[in-house]
C-alpha positions as CSV (number, residue, x, y, z in Angstrom):
1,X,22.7,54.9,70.9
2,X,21.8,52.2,68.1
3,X,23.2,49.3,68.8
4,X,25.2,46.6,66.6
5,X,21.9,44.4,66.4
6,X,19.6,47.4,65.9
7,X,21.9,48.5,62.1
8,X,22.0,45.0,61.0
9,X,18.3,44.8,61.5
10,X,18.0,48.3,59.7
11,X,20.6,47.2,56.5
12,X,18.1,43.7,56.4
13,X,15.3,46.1,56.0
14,X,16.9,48.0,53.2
15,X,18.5,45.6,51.7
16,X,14.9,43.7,50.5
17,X,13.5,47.2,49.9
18,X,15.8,48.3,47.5
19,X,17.2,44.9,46.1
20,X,20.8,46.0,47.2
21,X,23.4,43.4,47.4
22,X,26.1,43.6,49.8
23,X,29.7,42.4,49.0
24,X,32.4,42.5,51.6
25,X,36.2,41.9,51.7
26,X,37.8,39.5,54.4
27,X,39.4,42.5,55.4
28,X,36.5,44.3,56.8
29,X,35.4,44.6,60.1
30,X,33.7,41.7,62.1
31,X,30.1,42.9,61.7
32,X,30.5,44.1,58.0
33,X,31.3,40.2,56.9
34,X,28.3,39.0,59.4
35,X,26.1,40.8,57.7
36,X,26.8,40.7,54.0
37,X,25.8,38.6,51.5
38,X,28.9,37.3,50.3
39,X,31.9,37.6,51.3
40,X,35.9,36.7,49.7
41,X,38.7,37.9,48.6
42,X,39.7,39.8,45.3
43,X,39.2,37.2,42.7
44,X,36.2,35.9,44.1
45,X,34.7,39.2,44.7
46,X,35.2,40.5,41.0
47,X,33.9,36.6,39.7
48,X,30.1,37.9,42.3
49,X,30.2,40.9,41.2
50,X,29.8,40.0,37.3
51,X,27.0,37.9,38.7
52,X,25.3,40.0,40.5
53,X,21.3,40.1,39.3
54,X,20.3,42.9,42.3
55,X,19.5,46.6,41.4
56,X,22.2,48.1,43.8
57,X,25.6,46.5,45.0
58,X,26.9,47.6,48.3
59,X,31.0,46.9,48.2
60,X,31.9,47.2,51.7
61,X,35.7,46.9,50.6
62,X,38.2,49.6,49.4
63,X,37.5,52.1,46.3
64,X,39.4,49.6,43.3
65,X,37.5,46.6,44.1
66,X,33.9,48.9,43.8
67,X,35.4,50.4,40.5
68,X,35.7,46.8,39.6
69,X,31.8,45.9,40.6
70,X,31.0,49.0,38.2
71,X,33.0,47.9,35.5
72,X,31.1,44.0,35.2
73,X,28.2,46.0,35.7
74,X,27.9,49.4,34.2
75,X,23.9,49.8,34.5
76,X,23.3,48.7,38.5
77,X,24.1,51.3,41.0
78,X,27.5,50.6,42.8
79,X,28.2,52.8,46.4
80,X,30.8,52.5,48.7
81,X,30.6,52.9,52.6
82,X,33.5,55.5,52.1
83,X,35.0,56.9,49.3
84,X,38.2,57.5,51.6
85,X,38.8,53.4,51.1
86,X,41.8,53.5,49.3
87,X,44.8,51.7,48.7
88,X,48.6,52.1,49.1
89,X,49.0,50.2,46.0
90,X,46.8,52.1,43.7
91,X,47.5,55.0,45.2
92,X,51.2,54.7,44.4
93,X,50.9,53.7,40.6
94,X,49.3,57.1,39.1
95,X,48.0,56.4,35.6
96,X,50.3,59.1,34.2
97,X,53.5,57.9,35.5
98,X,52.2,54.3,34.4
99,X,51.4,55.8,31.2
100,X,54.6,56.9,31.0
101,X,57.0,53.6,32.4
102,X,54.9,51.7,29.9
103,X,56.1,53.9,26.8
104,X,60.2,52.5,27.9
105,X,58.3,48.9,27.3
106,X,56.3,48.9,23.5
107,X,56.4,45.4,23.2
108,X,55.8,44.2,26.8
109,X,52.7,42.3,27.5
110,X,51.0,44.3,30.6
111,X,50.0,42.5,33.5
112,X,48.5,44.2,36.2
113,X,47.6,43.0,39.7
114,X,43.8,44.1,40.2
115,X,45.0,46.3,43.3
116,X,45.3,49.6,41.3
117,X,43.1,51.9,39.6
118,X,40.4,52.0,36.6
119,X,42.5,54.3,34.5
120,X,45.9,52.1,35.2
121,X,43.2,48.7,34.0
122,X,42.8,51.2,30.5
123,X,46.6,50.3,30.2
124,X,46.8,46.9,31.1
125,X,46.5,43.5,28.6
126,X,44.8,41.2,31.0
127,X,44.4,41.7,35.2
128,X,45.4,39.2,37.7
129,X,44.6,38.7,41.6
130,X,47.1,36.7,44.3
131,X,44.6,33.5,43.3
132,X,44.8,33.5,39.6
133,X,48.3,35.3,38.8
134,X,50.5,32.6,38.4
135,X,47.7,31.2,36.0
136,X,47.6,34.8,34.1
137,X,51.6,34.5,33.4
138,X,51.3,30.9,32.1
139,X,49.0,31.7,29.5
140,X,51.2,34.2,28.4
141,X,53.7,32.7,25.7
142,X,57.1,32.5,26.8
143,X,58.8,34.4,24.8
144,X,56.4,37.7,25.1
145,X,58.3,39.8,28.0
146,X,56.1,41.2,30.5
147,X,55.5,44.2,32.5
148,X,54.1,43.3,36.2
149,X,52.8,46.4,38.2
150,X,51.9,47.8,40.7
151,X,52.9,45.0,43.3
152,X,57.5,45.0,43.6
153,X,56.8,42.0,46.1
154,X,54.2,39.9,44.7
155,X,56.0,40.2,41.3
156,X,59.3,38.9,42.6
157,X,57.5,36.1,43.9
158,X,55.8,35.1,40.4
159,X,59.6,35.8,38.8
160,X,60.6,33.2,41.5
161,X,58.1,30.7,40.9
162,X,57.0,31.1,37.0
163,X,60.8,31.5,35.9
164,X,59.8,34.2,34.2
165,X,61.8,37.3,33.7
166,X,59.5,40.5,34.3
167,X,59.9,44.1,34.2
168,X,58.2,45.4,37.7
169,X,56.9,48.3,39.1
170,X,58.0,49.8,42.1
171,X,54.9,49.6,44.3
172,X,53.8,47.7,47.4
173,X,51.3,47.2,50.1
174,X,52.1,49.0,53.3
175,X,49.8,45.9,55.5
176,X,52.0,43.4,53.9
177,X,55.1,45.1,54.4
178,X,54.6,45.9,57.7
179,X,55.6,42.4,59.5
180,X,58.8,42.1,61.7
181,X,61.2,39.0,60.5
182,X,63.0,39.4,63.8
183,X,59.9,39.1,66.0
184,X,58.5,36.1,63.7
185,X,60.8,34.4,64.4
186,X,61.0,34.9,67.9
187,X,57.0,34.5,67.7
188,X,57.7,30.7,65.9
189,X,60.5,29.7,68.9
190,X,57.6,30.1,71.0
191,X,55.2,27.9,68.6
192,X,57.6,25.6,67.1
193,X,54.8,23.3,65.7
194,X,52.7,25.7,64.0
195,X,52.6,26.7,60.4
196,X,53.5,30.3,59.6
197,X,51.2,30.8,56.1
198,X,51.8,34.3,53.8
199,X,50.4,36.5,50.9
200,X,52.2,36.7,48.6
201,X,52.4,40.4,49.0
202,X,54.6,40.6,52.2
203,X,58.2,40.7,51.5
204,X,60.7,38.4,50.2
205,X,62.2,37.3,53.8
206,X,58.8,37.2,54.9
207,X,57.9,34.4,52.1
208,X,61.2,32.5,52.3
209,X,60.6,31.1,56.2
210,X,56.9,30.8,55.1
211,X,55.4,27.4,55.0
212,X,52.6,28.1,52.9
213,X,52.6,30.9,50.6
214,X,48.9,31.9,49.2
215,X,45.9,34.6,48.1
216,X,43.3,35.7,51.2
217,X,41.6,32.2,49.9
218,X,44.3,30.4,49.2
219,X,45.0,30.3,53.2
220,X,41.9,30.4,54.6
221,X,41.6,26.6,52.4
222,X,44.8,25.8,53.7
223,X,44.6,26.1,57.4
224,X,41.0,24.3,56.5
225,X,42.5,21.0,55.1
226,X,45.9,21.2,57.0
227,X,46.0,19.0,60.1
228,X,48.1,21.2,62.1
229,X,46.5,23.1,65.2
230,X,48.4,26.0,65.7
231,X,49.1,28.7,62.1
232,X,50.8,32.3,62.3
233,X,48.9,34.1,60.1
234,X,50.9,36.9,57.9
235,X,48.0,38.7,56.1
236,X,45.7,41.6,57.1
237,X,44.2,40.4,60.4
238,X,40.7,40.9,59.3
239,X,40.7,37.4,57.8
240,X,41.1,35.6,61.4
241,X,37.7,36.0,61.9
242,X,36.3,33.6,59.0
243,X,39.5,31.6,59.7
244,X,38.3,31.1,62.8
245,X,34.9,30.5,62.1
246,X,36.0,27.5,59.8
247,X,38.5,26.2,62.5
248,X,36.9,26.8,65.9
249,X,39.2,24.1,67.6
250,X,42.3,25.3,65.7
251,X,44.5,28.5,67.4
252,X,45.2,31.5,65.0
253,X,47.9,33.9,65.8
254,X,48.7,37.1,64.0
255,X,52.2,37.6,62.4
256,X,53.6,40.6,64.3
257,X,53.9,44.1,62.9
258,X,56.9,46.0,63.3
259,X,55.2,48.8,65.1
260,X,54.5,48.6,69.0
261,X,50.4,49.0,68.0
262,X,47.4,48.1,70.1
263,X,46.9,44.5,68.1
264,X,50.4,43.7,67.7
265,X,49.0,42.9,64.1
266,X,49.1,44.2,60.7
267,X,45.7,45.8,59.8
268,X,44.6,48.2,56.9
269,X,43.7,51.4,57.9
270,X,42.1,51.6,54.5
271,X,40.0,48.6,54.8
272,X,38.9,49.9,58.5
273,X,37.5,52.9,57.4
274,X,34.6,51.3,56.4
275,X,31.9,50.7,59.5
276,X,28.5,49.2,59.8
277,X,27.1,52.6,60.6
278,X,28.7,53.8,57.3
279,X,27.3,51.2,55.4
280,X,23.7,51.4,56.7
281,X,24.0,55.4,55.4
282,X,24.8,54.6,52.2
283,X,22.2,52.3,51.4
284,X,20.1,54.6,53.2
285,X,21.3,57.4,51.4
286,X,22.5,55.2,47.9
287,X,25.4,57.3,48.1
288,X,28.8,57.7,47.8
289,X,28.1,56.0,44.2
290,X,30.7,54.5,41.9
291,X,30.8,56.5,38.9
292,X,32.8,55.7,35.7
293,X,33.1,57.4,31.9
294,X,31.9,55.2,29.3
295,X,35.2,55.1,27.6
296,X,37.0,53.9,30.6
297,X,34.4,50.6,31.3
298,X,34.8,49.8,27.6
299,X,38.7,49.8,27.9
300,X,39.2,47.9,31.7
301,X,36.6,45.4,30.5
302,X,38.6,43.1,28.4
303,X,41.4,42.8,30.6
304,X,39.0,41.9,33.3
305,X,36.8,39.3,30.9
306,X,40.2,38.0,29.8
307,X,41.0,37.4,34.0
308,X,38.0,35.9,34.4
309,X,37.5,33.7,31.5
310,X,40.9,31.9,32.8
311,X,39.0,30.8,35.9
């Protein structure tokens, strides 16, 4: 049986002899970020990817964010570890019910988080992530209403700190909502010095006993510059690993799920679908690809540029 050093050494191999690039999500497992070549969260993924000058780009990360790679770059080869990477927030905002809300809201300016599909991008105005969203709303004039989709929780957060008033969809992220007020609580009595930090996607009662609210990044910096010692993390627990890489002295607790599971965590089943053997047989392989129509690129491109070009 191959070991964990043996497929690193194989995707190395690859890698140089097919000019791949591999891109990872802070979500993935441990030896997926060791090995890749760059590794962050959302925003900072979609900025690489329009970067990117290699012939092949491996997105170890979940299906949107490698539709996203294709988009910025619609002549390199983009391939997935799993097509089965999904996400419960682009899976619960079909394009045709979008399509449909939208038509109650003509004159709405459409902002949508970059957690849901290429077809719902071909509806939006301009995409936002948890790092640039509150950035996206300011630069839309004030009297323009909005629609905000798919993301129910991080839209009442921007309501709350923009002042703006926006019509949301009813979606959310099952990770994010899965965290127990009761037992953070209980979990904080325990630590009464650390710093309980959030994304912005968890819940409303999550976010208001908070200390820090923030994207994947956004924390990670955080707990980096803070001089506190001791942070409950409520995020996908993926990102403990670079967090604690960046603060080997400093302790890292997960924020506690409300399911009795084997971490007492909040992970994405999505995100962990993905596995360093997968990833070595799709380079191998350069397969499951990425494929887009034409028409589609043209149309999610602008609202991705117009992301981009705020940052």
């Amino acid at each position: 049986m191959e070991t964990i050093t043996d497929l690193k050494e194989k995707i190395l191999a690859l890698k140089k002899e097919k000019n791949a690039v591999i891109l990872a999500h802070y979500y993935q497992e441990e030896a997926i970020q060791e090995i890749a070549d760059f590794v962050g969260d959302s925003l900072e993924l979609s900025r690489k990817a329009s970067q990117v000058e290699a012939d092949i780009i491996v997105f170890a990360g979940v299906y949107f964010m490698a539709e996203t790679a294709k988009i910025v770059n619609p002549n390199k080869k983009v391939i997935i570890p799993d097509v089965n990477a999904g996400c419960s927030l682009a899976d619960g905002c079909p394009p045709d019910e979008f399509k449909a809300f939208l038509e109650k809201y003509p004159n709405h300016t459409v902002v949508t988080y970059i957690n849901c599909t290429a077809e719902v991008k071909t509806l939006t105005d301009i995409v936002c992530t948890s790092s640039n969203a509150k950035k996206v709303i300011a630069s839309i004039p004030e009297d323009q209403p909005i629609v905000f989709a798919p993301d129910k929780n991080l839209g009442r957060y921007l309501i709350a700190e923009t002042g703006r008033d926006m019509v949301l969809w009813e979606g959310s992220c099952i990770v994010h909502e899965a965290f127990s007020l009761e037992k953070l609580i209980d979990l904080f009595k325990k630590h009464p010095t650390a710093t309980i930090i959030a994304h912005p996607e968890s819940e409303t009662h999550i976010l208001k006993v908070a200390h820090y609210i923030g994207s994947t990044s956004g924390m990670l910096n955080h707990v980096k510059n803070s001089t506190n010692n001791t942070f409950i993390v409520a995020t996908e627990a993926g990102i403990l690993h670079q967090m604690q890489l960046d603060n080997p002295t400093k302790t890292l607790i997960p924020a506690p799920s409300k399911e009795d599971n084997t971490c007492a965590c909040s992970e994405c089943a999505f995100m962990k679908v993905n596995t360093l053997e997968k990833l070595y047989q799709c380079l191998q392989d350069e397969s499951p690809e990425v494929h887009l129509d034409n028409g589609i690129i043209k149309k999610t491109l602008l609202p991705i540029q117009r992301m981009l070009a705020l940052n």
